[in-house]
Every structure is written in C-alpha cells, then in structure tokens.
C-alpha positions as CSV (number, residue, x, y, z in Angstrom):
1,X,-5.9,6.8,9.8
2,X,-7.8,7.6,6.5
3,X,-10.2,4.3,6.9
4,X,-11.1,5.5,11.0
5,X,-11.6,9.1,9.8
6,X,-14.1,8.0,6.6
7,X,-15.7,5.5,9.2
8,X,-16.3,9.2,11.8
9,X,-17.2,10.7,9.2
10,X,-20.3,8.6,7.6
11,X,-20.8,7.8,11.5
12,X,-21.8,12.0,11.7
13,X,-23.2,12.1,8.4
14,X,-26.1,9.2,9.1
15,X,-26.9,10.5,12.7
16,X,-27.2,13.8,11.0
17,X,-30.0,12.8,8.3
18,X,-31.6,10.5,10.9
19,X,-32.3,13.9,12.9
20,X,-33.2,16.0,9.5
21,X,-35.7,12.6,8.8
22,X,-37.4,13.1,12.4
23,X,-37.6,17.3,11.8
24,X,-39.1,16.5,8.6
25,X,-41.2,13.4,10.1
26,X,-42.5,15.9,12.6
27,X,-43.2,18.6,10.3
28,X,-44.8,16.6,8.1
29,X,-47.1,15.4,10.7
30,X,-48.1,19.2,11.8
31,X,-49.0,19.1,7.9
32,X,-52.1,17.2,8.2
33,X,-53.6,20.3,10.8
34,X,-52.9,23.7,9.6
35,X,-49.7,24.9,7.9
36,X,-47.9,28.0,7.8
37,X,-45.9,29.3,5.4
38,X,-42.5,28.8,7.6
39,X,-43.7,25.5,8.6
40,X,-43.5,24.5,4.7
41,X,-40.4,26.5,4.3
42,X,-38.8,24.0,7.5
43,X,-40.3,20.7,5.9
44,X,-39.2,21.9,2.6
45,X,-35.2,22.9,3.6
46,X,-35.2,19.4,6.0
47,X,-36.4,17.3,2.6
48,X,-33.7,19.0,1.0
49,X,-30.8,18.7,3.3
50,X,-31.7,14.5,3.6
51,X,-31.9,14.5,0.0
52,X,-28.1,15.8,0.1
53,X,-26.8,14.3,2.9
54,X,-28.3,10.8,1.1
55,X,-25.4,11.8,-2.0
56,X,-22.7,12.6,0.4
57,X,-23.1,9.4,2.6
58,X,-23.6,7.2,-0.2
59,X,-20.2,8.7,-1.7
60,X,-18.5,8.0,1.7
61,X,-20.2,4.2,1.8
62,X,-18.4,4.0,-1.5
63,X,-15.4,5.0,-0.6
64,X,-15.2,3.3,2.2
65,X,-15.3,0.4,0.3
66,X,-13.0,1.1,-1.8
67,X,-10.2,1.7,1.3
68,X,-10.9,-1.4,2.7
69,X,-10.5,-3.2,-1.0
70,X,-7.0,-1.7,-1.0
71,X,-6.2,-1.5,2.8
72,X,-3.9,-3.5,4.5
73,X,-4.0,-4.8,7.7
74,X,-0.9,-6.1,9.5
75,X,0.8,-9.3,8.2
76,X,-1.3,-8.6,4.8
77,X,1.3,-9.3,2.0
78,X,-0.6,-9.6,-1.9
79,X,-3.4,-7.5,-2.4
80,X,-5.4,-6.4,-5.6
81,X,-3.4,-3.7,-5.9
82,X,-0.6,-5.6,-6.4
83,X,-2.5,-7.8,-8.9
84,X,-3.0,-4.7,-11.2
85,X,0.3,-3.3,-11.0
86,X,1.7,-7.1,-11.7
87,X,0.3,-6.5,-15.3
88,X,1.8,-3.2,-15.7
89,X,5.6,-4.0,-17.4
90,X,9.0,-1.8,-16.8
91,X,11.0,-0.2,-19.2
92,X,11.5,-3.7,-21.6
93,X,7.9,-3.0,-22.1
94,X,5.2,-6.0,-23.1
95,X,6.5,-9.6,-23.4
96,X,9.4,-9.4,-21.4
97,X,10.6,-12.0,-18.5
98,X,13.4,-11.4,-16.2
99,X,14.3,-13.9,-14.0
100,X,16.0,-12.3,-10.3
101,X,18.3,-14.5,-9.0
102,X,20.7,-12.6,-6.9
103,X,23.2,-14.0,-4.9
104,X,22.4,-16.9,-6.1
105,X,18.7,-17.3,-5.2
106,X,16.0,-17.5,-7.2
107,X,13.4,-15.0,-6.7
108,X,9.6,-16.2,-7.0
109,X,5.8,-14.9,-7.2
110,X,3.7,-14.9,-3.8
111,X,0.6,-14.9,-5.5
112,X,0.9,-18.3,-6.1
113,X,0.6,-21.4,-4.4
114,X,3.1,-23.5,-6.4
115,X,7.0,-22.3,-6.5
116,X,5.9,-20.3,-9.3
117,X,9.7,-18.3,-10.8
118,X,8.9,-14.6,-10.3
119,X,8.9,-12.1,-13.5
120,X,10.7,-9.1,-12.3
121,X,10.4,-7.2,-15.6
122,X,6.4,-6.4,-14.4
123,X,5.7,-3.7,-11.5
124,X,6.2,-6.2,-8.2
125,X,7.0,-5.4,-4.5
126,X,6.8,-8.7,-2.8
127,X,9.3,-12.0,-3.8
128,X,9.8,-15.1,-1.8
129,X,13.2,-17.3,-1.5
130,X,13.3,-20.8,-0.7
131,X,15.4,-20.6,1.8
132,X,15.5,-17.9,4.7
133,X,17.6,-14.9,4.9
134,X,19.9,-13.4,7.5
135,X,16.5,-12.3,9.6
136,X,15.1,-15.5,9.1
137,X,12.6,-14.2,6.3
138,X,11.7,-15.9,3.3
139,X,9.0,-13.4,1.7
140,X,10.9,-10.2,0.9
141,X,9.4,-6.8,0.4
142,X,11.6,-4.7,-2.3
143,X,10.7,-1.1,-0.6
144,X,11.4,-2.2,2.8
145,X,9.9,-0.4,4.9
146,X,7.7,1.9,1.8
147,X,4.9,0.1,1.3
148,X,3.9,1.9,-1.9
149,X,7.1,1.4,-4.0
150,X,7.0,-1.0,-6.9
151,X,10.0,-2.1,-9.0
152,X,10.6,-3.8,-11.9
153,X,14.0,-5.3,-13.5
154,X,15.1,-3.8,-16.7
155,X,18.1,-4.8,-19.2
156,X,18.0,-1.5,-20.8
157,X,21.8,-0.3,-21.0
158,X,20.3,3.9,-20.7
159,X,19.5,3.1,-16.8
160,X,22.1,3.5,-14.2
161,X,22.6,0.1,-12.7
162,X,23.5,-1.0,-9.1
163,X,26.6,-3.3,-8.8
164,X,27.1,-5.3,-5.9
165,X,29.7,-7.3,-4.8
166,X,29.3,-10.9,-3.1
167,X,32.5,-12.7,-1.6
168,X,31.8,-16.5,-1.0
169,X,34.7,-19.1,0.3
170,X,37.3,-16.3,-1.0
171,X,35.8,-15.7,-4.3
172,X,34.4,-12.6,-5.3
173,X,31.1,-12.6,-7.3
174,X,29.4,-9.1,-9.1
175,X,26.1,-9.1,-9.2
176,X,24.3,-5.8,-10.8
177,X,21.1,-4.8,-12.0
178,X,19.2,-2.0,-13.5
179,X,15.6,-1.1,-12.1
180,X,12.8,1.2,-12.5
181,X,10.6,2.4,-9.7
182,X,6.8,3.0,-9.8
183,X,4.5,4.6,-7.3
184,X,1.0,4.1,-7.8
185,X,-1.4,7.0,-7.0
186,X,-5.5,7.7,-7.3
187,X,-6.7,10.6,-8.8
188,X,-10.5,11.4,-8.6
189,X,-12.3,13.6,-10.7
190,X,-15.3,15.4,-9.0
191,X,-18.2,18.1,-9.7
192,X,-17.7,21.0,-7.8
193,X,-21.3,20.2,-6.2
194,X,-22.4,17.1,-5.3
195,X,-25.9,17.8,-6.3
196,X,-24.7,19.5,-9.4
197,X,-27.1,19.4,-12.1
198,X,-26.8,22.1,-15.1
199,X,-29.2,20.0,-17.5
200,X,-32.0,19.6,-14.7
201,X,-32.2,16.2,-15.4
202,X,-34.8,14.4,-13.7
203,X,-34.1,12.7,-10.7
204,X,-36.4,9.4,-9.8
205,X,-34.5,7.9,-6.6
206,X,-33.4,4.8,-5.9
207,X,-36.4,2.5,-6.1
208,X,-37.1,2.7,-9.9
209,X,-38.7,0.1,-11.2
C-alpha cells in the first residue's frame, strides 16, 4: 500500500511541474513583447514552485527506490534486509555460533546455495530443513505470519526459556531454548522545509560541471 501510494503520489507531483513548466514556458514567451509587472510576478512564482516541486519529487524518486530495495513481493524469501540484520548478533553478543537443531533437525541458512548450517545466535527469520514438515514446507519463517520479527538463539541463563516436549516411539525428548526478538524500524531525520536554507548557500543545479 505504501509503494502504490509513493508511485500516486510522484505520478501528481510530475504532472503538476509539467503544467507549472508550460505556465512558465508561456509566460516566458509573453516576455519577449511587453511585460507587466504581474506578468513577472506569475513567471517568477511558477519558476519557484518547479524549482520546489523538482526537491519534493526527487525525494519521492528516492524513496521510491528505496521501498522497492526492501519490498517484498509474494514468494520473496531473503532480502537485503535480511543480509543486514544477519550481521547484527543476539544477546551472546560478537563471535558466537548456535547451531538450531530442534527436534532433531538441523536448521540451515537460505542465503546460500550449498547446505550451509545456520547461526541462530545472529538476527535471522528465515531457516530451511532438509526434509519437509507436517505442511510439506522445507523453508521456515520464525514469525509466521509477522514478517518483520527477527530472532536470534541465546544461551544466556537471565532469559526465560521455552521448553518443549517431543514424544517419539514412546520416549519423551525436552527440547528448550532461550531467544531474543528484534524488530527492525527506519527512522528519518528531516528539515522542517524542504527548501530550507538558513546559510543562503548557493544553489548551482544539477548540471554542474
């Protein structure tokens, strides 16, 4: 919804300067007979409004790009997103590798194209099984159906763990493990203009050689 409403809105925003660039095309060209004073005021405000509506669409074109980088369509599984938070560790910090082998499978990385064991002490939500599940799924998702929760596996004895029990041919197995969740979120940090300047530093365009 947030990628169709950006796409709208730099849709409006470039049919809006195209019609501010034919006022001022127009005005411009009743420059070369005799010019009033409100006809410069008109060519002056239109200059001004395309030179604002440049910033704002350029911002949008920016961010545009940015949602698609992150977006994910359906089916998607390992995006750069997850790439960053696979660097970011849990609670036994830097250095530390935790193997996830829960009932008896071995958990291991998507990203890779080799069966590549999984480190489940760094920020992940995807893992992959070598054999299927009960749905017939071997690539898991940890957050079900939350796309934006990340977890990593800790062996710190201060978080509450999650014991499980697993009965197989009669015999009971335990399995438990201690987690931490992340949720990654964007914060941007913005001028409360777009064309804010308190300096006046000059501005010489785009085409700068």
């Amino acid at each position: 919804m947030l990628l169709v409403c950006l796409q709208l809105t730099f849709l409006t925003l470039a049919c809006a300067a195209a019609v501010l660039l034919d006022v001022a095309s127009a005005a411009g060209a009743a420059a070369t007979t005799t010019v009033s004073p409100e006809e410069a005021a008109v060519v002056k405000v239109a200059k001004d409004q395309i030179a604002h509506l440049e910033q704002v669409v350029d911002a949008m074109a920016r961010q545009l790009m940015q949602q698609q980088t992150f977006v994910e369509e359906r089916g998607s599984k390992f995006t750069l997103l997850d790439t960053i938070m696979a660097e970011i560790p849990g609670k036994d910090n830097y250095g530390a590798n935790i193997k996830d082998d829960a009932f008896g499978l071995l958990a291991y990385d998507i990203s890779k194209s080799s069966d590549t064991v999984l480190n489940a002490a760094n920020y992940h939500r995807w893992y992959k099984l070598t054999q299927a599940g009960g749905m017939g799924l071997q690539v898991n998702h940890r957050g079900y159906h939350d796309e934006n929760l990340w977890v990593a596996l800790t062996t710190r004895k201060d978080i509450m763990p999650l014991t499980i029990n697993r009965r197989v041919s009669n015999k009971d197995y335990w399995e438990t493990r201690r987690v931490s969740y992340a949720v990654p979120i964007e914060i941007v940090y913005t001028t409360p203009l777009v064309n804010w300047n308190p300096y006046d530093i000059e501005e010489h365009g785009y085409n700068v050689s």
